[in-house]
C-alpha positions as CSV (number, residue, x, y, z in Angstrom):
1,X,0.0,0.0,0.0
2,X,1.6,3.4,-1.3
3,X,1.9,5.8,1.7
4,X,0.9,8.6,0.6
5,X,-2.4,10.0,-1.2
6,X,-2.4,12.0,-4.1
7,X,-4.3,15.0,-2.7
8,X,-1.5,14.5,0.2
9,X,1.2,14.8,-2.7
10,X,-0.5,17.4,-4.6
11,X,-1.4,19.8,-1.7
12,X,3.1,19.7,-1.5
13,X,3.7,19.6,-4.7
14,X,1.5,22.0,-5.7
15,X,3.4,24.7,-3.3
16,X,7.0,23.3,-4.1
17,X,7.5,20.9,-1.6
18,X,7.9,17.3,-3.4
19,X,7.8,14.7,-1.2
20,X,8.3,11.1,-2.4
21,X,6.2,7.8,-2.8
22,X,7.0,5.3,-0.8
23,X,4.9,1.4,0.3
24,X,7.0,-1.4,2.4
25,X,7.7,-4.6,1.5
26,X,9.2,-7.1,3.0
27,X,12.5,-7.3,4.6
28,X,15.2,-9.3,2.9
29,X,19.0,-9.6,1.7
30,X,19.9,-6.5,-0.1
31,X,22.1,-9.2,-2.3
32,X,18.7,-10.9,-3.4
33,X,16.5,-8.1,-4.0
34,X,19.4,-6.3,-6.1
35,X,19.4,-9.6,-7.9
36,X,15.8,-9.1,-8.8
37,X,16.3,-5.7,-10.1
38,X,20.3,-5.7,-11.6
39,X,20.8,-4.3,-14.9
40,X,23.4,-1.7,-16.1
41,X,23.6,1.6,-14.8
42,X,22.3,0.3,-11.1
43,X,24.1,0.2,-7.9
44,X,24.1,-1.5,-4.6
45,X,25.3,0.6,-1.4
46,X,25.5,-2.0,1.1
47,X,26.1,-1.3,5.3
48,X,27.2,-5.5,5.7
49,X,29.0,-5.1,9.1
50,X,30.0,-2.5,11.6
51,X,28.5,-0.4,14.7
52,X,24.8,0.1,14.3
53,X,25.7,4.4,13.9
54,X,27.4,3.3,10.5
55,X,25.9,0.2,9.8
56,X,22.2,0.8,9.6
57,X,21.0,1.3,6.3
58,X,21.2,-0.1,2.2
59,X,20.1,1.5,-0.7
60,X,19.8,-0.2,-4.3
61,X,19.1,2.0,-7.5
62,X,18.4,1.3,-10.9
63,X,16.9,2.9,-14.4
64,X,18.6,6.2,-13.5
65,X,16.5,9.5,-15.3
66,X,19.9,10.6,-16.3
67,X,23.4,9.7,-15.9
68,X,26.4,12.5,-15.3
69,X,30.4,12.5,-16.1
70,X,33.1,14.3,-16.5
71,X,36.5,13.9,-17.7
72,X,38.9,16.5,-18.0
73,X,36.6,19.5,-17.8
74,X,34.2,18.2,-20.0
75,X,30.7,16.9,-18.9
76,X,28.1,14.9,-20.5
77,X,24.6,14.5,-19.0
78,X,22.8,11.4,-20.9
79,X,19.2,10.6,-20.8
80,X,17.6,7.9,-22.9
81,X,17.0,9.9,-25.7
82,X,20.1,12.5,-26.3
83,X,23.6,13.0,-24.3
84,X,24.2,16.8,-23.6
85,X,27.7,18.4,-23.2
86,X,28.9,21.1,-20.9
87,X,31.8,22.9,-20.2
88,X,31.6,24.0,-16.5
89,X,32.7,22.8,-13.4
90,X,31.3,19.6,-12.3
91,X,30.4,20.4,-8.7
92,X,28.8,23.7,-10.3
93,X,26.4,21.1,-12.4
94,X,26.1,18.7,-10.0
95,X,24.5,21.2,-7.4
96,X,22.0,22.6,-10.0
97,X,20.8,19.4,-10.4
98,X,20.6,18.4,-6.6
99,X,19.0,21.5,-5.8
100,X,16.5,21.6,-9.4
101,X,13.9,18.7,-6.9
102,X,12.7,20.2,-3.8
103,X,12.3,17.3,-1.9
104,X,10.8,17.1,1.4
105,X,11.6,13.8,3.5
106,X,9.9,11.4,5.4
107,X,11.6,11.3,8.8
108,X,10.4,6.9,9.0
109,X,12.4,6.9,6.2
110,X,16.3,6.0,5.5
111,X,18.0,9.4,4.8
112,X,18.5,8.6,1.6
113,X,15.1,8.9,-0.4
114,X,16.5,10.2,-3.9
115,X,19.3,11.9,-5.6
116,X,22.2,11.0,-7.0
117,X,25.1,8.1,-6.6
118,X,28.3,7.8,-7.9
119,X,31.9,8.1,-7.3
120,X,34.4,10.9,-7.1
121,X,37.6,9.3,-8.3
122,X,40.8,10.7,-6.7
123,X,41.3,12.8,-9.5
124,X,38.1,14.9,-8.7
125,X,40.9,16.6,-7.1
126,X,42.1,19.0,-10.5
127,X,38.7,20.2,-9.9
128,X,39.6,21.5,-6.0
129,X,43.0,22.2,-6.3
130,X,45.6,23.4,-8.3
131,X,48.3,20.5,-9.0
132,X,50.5,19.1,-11.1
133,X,49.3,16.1,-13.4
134,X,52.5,13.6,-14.0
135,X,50.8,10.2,-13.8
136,X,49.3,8.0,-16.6
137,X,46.1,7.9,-17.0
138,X,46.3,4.4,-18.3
139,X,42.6,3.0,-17.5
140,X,40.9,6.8,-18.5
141,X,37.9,6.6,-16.4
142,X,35.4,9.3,-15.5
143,X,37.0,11.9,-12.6
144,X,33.1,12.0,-11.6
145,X,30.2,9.6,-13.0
146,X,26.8,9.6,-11.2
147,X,23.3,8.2,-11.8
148,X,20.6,10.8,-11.1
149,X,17.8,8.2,-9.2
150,X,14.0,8.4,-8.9
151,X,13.3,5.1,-8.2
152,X,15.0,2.9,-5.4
153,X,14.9,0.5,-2.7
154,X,15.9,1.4,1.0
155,X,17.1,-1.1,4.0
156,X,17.2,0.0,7.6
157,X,18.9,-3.2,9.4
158,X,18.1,-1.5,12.4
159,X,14.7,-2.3,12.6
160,X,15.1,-4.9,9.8
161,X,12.5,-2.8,7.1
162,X,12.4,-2.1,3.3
163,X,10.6,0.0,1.6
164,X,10.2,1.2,-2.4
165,X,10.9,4.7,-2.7
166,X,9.8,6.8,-6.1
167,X,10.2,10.5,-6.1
168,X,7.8,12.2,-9.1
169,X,8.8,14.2,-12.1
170,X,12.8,14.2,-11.1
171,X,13.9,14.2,-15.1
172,X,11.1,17.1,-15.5
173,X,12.4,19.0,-12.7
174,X,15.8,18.7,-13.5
175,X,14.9,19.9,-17.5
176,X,12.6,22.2,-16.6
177,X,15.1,25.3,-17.1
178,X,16.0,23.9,-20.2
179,X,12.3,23.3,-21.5
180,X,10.1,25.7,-19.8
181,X,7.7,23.3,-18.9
182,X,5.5,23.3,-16.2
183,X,5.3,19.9,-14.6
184,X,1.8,18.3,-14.2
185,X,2.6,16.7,-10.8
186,X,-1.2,14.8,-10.9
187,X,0.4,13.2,-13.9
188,X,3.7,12.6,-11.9
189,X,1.8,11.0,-9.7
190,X,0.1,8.3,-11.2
191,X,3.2,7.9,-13.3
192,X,5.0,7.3,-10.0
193,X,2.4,5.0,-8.5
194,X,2.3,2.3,-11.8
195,X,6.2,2.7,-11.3
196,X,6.3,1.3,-7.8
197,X,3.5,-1.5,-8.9
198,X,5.7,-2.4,-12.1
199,X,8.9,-2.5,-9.0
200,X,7.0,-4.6,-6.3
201,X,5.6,-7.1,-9.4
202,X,9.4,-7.9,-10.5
203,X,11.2,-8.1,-7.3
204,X,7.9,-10.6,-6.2
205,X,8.8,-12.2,-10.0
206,X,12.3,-12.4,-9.6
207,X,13.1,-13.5,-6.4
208,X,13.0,-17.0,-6.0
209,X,15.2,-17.3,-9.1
210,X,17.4,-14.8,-7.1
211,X,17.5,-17.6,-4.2
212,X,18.5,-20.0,-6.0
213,X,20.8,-18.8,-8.0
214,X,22.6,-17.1,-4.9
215,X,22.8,-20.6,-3.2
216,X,24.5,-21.9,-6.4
217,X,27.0,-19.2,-6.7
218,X,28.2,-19.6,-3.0
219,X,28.3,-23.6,-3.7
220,X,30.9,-23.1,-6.7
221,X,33.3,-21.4,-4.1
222,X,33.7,-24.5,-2.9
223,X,36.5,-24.5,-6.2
224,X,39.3,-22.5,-6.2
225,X,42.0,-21.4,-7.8
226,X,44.3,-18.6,-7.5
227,X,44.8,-15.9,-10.3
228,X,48.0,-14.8,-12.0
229,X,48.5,-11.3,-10.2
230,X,50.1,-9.0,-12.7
231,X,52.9,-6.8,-10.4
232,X,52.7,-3.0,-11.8
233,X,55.8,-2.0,-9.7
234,X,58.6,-3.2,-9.4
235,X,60.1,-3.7,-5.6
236,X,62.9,-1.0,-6.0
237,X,61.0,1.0,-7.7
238,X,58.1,1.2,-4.9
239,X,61.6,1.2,-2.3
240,X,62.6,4.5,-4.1
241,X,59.5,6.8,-3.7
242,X,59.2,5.6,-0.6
243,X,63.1,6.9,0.0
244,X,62.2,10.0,-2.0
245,X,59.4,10.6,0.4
246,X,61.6,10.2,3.4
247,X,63.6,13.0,2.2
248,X,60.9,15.3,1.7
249,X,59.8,14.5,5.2
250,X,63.4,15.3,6.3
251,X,63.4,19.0,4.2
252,X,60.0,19.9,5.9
253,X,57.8,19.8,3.1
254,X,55.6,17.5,5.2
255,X,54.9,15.0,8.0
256,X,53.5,12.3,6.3
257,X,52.4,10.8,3.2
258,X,50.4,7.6,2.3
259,X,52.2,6.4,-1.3
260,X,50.1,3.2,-3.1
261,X,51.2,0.8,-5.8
262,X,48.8,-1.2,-8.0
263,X,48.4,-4.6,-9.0
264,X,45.6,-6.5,-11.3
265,X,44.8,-10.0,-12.2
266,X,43.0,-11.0,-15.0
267,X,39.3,-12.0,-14.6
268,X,38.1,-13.6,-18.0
269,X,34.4,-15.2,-17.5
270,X,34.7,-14.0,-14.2
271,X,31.1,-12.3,-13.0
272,X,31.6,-8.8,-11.5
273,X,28.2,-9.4,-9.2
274,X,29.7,-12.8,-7.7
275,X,33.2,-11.1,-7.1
276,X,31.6,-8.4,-5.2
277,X,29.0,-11.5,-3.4
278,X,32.1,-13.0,-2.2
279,X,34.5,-10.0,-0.9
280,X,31.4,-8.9,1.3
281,X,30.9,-12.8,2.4
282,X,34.8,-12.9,3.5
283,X,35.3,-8.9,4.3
284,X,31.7,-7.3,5.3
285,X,32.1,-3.9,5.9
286,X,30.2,-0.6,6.4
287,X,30.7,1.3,3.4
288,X,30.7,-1.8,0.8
289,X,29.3,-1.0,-3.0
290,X,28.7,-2.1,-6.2
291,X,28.1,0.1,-9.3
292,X,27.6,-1.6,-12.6
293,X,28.5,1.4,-15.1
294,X,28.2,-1.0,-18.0
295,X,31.9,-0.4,-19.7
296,X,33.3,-1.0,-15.8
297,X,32.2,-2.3,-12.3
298,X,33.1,-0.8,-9.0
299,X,33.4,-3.4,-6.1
300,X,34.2,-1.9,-2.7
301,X,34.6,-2.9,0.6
302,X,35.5,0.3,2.6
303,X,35.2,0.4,6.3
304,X,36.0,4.6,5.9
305,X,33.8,7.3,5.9
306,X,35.0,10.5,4.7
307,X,31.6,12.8,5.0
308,X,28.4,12.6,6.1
309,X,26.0,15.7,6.1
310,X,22.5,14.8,7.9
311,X,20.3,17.5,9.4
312,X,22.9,20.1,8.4
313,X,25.5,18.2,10.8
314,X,28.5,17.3,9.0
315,X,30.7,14.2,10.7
316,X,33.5,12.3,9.4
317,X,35.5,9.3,10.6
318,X,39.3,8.6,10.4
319,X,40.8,5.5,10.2
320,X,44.3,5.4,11.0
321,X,46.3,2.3,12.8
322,X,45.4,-1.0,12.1
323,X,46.4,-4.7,13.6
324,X,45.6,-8.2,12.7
325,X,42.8,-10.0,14.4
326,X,43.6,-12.3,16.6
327,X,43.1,-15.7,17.3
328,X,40.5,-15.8,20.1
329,X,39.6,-13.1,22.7
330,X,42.3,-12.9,24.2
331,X,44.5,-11.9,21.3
332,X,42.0,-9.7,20.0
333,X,42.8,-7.8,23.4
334,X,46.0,-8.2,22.8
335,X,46.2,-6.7,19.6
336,X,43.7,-3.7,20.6
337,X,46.0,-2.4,24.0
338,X,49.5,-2.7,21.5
339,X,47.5,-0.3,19.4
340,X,46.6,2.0,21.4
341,X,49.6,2.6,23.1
342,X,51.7,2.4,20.2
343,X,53.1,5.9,20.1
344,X,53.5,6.1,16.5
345,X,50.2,5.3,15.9
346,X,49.0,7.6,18.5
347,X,51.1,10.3,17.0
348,X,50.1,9.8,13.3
349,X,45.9,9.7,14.1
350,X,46.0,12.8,16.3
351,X,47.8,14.3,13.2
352,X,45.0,12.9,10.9
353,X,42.4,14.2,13.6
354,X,43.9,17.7,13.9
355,X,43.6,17.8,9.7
356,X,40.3,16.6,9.5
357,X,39.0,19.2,12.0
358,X,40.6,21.8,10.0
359,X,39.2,20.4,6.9
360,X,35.6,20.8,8.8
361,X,36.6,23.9,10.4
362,X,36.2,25.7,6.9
363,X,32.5,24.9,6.8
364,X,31.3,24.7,9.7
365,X,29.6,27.4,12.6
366,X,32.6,28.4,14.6
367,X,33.1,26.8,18.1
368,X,31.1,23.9,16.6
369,X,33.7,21.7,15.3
370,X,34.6,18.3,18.2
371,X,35.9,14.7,18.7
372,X,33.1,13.0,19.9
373,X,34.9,9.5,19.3
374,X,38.7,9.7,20.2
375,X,40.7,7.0,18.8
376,X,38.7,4.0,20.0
377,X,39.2,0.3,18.1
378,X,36.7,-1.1,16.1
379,X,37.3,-4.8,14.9
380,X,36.7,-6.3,11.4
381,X,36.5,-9.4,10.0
382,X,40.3,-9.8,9.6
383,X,42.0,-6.6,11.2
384,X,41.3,-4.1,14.2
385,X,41.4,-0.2,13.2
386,X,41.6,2.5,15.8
387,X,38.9,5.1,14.7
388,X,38.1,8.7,15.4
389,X,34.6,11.0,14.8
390,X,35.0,14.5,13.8
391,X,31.7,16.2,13.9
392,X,30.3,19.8,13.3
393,X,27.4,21.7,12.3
394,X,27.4,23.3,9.0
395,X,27.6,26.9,8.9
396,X,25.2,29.7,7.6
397,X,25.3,29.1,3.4
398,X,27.0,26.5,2.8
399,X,26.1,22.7,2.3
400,X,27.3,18.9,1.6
401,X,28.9,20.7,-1.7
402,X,30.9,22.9,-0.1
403,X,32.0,20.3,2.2
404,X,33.1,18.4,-0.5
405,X,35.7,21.0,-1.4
406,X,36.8,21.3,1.8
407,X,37.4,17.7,2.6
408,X,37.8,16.1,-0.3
409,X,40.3,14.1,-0.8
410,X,40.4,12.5,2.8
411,X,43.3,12.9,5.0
412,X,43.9,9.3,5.6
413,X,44.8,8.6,2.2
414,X,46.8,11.4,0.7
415,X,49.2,13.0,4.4
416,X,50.0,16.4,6.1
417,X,50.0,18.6,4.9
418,X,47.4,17.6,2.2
419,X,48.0,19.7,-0.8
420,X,51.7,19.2,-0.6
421,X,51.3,15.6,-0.1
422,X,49.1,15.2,-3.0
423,X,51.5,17.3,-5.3
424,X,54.1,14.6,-4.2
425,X,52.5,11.5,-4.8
426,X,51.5,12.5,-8.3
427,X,55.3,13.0,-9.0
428,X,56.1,9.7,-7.7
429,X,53.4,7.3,-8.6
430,X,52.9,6.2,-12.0
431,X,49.9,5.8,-12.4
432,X,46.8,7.9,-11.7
433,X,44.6,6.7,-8.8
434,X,41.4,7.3,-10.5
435,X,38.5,6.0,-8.2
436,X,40.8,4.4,-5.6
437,X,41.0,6.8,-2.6
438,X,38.2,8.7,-4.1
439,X,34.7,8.6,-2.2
440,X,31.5,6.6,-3.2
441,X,28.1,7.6,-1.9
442,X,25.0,9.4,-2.1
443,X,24.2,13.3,-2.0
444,X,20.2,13.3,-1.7
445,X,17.9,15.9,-3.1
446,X,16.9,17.0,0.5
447,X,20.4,17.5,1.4
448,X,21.9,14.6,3.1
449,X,25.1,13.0,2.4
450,X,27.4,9.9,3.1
451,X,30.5,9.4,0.9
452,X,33.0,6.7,1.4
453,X,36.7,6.4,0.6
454,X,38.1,4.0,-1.9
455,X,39.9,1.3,-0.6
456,X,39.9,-2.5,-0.1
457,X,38.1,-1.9,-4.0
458,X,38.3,-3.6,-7.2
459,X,37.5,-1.6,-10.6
460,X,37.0,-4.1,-13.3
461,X,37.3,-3.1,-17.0
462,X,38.3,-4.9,-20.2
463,X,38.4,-8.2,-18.6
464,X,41.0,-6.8,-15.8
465,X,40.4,-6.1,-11.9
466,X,42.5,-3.4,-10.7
467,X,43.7,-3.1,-7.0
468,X,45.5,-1.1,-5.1
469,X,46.3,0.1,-1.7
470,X,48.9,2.3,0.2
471,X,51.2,2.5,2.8
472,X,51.6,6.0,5.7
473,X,55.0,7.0,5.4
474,X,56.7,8.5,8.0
475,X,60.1,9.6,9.1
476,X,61.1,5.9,10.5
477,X,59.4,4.1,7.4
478,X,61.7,1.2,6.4
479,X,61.2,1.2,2.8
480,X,60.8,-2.8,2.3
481,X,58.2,-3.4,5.1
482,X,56.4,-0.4,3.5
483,X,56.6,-2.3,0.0
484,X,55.5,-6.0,1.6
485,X,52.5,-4.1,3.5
486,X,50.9,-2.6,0.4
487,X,51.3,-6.3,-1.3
488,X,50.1,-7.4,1.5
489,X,46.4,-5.5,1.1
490,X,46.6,-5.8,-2.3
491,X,46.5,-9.6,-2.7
492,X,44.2,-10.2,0.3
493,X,41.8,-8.8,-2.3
494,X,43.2,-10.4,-5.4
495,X,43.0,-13.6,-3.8
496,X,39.1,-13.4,-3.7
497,X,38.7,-14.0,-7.2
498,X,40.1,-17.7,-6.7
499,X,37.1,-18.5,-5.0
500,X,34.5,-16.9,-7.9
């Protein structure tokens, strides 16, 4: 039963105030119900496993109204009937089309209930920043791609509910500037309601073939084999920037940097949908996602938020230290007290905490900006992490877009000083990061926001699955440990793919 009436809709619409369809259904794996509803261009934002603050809700999308990139200054906005170019800047068009729907919210509701998803690859940066540009851009993705969403499916775990969510005459909204036409929101409506019939009819069509196909799929892990990893860097090589850095930490330019390599595997009749079943099975995590942009897949399983802006409070959540689980309890105890009184861990979060706040410091009421959460452990399925929350309250004027400028990249994954970091790591890796260390997430038409960053992800293109991860350097770094960490991370994840 749809949840709202249509003189209830049109009374808001009417006056500007949009608020969205919405009828429950019944509660099940996100996995399964994306299943139901999978096709290119859809996406799965998946909270698997973490504390209930960050783990509480999923969101699937699909049949986006339009679909936005950029790449290298130039944007396209696609619909199903024409593709339109632009030469702006990005954030510029993304806000105009955020703030085109003037959504109201349903406070029963998951706070995401429309708006757009996508990623912000690492290189979003040339947008924010002034820097140099050294790398190879070898796999030339998007530096932004995101599917605009009317339609979607929401999970709170919390309270173990799901509902459909359709937000009216988005693509009309959005075009109106362009067209001039007024939208006929009675007509929106009963567009919206046979949309949310046609929705509950396929998932209830669907989703016993879902089952059992899902049960088959985790039955042919049973065989395994491990893929040929393909090494991109060279041991010295990675030994050298790490020695460069060093020096640069000696001269002052900075205090720290985090420096990746990347390594890939090749994936031939390989599904990108059961890879990303089995890294949540083996490595659930809060901020896991998979976006099928039909020429490549994202797979992540990010524990990190960078941002989240809810009720005009803006938080974000450094990771920064990190120890094996252990064996039992006891180790696990173990391995959380060495942590935390490890004094070069200590010293290199409160240096990632002191940047953050100053990154949230730029947008945020004065006086407002605290650690609520001060470098407390939180354990995963194979490590422990020690975690801190940065939280403010967004000032007068400014909103999740211009947090985005100021926080964007995180601190966790480029060093301090940040810009000086970043300048460096373009000189010494080889390759552009692209999406890893960039942020995944949702920025709703009502004004919400969570955005992950990048790691522990795959990108999958041209028959290829691309890792890589990254190493904090620091004055004491020994340049080989560094280089057998990163390797380390990376074929934890490659290692997955034997068991696809």
């Amino acid at each position: 039963m749809i949840m709202l009436t249509k003189s209830d809709f049109l009374k808001n619409a009417n006056n500007g105030n949009i608020p969205p369809l919405y009828e429950e259904i019944s509660y099940s794996s996100p996995c399964l119900i994306y299943e139901s509803l999978a096709s290119t261009n859809s996406f799965l934002l998946e909270s698997v496993k973490g504390p209930d603050k960050i783990a509480r809700y999923s969101f699937i999308g699909f049949n986006p109204c339009l679909i936005f990139k950029t790449k290298n200054g130039d944007i396209e906005i696609e619909s199903s009937v024409k593709t339109t170019a632009y030469t702006n800047k990005p954030l510029t068009i993304l806000k105009k089309i955020v703030k085109s729907y003037k959504q109201i919210t349903f406070e029963c509701l998951p706070p995401f209930q429309g708006g757009i998803v996508g990623i912000f690859s690492y290189d979003f940066v040339q947008y924010l920043e002034r820097l140099p540009s050294y790398a190879v851009d070898d796999l030339n993705l998007p530096d932004a791609h995101f599917l605009i969403i009317s339609s979607l499916i929401a999970f709170d775990h919390l309270y173990k509910k799901c509902w459909i969510i359709v937000c009216p005459g988005v693509k009309d909204c959005i075009e109106k500037e362009e067209t001039g036409k007024a939208v006929n929101w009675s007509e929106k409506y009963d567009e919206a309601e046979y949309i949310m019939k046609k929705i509950a009819n396929k998932i209830m069509r669907e989703f016993r073939n879902s089952v059992q196909h899902y049960k088959l799929t985790r039955i042919k892990r049973l065989s395994r084999h491990s893929p040929k990893i393909v090494y991109e860097m060279k041991k010295k090589d990675y030994m050298d920037i790490v020695k460069k850095t060093k020096e640069y930490i000696a001269a002052g330019d900075i205090f720290q940097a985090n420096l990746s390599q990347r390594v890939s595997a090749h994936i031939e009749g390989k599904i990108p949908w059961n890879i990303y079943k089995i890294l949540s099975s083996i490595n659930p995590s809060p901020f896991a996602a998979f976006i099928d942009f039909g020429s490549y897949q994202i797979i992540s399983s990010s524990p990190e938020r960078l941002l989240r802006v809810r009720n005009r409070m803006i938080e974000t959540r450094p990771i920064a230290g990190t120890r094996p689980r252990g064996k039992n309890v006891r180790e696990d105890e173990m391995m959380r007290t060495e942590l935390l009184l490890n004094e070069k861990e200590r010293a290199e979060h409160i240096m990632l905490i002191d940047l953050e706040r100053n990154d949230l410091g730029r947008v945020s009421n004065y006086g407002s900006v605290t650690v609520d959460e001060l470098m407390i452990t939180e354990d995963y399925s194979h490590v422990i992490h020690i975690v801190s929350n940065v939280i403010g309250c967004l000032a007068e004027g400014k909103d999740c877009f211009d947090a985005i400028k100021a926080a964007f990249p995180g601190g966790t994954i480029t060093g301090v000083p940040k810009v000086r970091c970043m300048e460096i790591i373009d000189e010494l890796e080889p390759v552009k990061r692209g999406p890893y260390t960039g942020s995944i997430g949702y920025i709703s038409f009502s004004g919400n926001m969570d955005l992950n960053i990048v790691i522990r992800t795959f990108v999958i293109k041209g028959g290829m699955a691309y890792v890589q991860a990254g190493a904090g350097i620091v004055t004491d770094s020994d340049p080989e440990r560094e280089y057998f960490e990163t390797l380390k991370k990376a074929e934890a994840l490659i290692k997955t793919l034997g068991m696809v």
